[in-house]
C-alpha positions as CSV (number, residue, x, y, z in Angstrom):
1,X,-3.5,5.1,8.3
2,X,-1.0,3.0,7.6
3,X,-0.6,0.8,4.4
4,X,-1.4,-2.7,4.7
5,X,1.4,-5.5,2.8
6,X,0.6,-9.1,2.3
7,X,3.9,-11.2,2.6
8,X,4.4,-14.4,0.9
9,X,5.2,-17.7,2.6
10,X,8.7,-17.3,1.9
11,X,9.4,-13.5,4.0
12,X,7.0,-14.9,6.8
13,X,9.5,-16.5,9.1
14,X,11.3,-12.3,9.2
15,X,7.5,-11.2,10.1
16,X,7.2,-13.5,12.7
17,X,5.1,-15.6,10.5
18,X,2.6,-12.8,9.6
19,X,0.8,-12.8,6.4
20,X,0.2,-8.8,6.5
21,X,1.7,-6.3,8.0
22,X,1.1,-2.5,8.3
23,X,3.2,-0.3,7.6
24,X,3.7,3.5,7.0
25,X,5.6,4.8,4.2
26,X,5.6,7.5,1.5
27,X,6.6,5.5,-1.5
28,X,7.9,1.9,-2.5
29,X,11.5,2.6,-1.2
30,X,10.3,4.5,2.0
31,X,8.0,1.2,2.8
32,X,10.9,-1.6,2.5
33,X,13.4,0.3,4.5
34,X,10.9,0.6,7.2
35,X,10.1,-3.0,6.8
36,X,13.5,-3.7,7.5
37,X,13.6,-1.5,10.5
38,X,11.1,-3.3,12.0
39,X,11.9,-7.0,10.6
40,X,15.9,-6.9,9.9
41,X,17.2,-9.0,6.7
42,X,13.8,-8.5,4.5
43,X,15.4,-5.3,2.5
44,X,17.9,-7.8,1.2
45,X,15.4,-10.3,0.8
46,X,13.7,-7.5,-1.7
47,X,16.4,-5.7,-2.9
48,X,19.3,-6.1,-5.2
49,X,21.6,-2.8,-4.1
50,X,19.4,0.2,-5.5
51,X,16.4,-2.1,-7.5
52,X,14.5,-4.5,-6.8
53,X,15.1,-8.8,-7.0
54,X,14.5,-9.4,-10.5
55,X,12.3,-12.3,-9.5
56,X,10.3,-10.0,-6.8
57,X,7.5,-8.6,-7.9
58,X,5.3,-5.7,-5.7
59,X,1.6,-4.6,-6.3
60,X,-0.2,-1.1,-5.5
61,X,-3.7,-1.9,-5.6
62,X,-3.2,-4.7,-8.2
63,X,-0.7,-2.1,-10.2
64,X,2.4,-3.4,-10.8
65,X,5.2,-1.0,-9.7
66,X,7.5,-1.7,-12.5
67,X,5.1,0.0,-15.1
68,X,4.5,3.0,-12.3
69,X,7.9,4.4,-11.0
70,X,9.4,1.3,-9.3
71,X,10.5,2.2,-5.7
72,X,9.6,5.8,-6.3
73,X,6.1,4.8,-6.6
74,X,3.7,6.9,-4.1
75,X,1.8,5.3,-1.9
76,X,-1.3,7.0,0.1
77,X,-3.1,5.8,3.2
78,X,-5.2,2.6,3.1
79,X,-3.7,1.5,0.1
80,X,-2.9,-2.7,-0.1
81,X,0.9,-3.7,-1.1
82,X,1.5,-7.5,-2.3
83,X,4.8,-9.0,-2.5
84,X,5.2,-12.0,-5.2
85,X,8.0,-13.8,-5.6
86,X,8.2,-14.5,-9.8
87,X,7.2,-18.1,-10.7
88,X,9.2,-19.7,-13.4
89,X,9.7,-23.5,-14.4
90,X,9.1,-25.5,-17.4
């Protein structure tokens, strides 16, 4: 079973305007580059060399993969992935 990824507005037009996709991947890391395999230009969208954006944030299951092991975060069937972009302003 494949893991399910809600994409915000602002990845939609490399998804073909999808708001989830599915996706199969062993970890974090494993997920985006298959992402990009099937949509080209959203690893760079995500990814700043080796790390992720700064001002991208990605959910396991509501978990926030930076207090888990970042891209090296496991990921098992069924489980829900959520891509924020970081809000800031003033």
């Amino acid at each position: 079973m494949p893991i399910s990824i809600s994409i915000p507005t602002l990845l939609r037009p490399l998804t073909q305007n999808q708001k989830r996709i599915d996706i199969e991947g062993a970890t974090v890391r494993e997920l985006i580059e298959r992402m990009e395999s099937q949509y080209p230009g959203i690893r760079e969208r995500l990814l700043d060399g080796a790390e992720m954006h700064r001002f991208v944030n990605v959910y396991v299951n509501d978990n926030d993969i930076r207090f888990a092991d970042n891209l090296s975060t496991a990921l098992k069937d069924g489980d829900n992935v959520t891509i924020l972009p970081a809000v800031a302003g003033g």
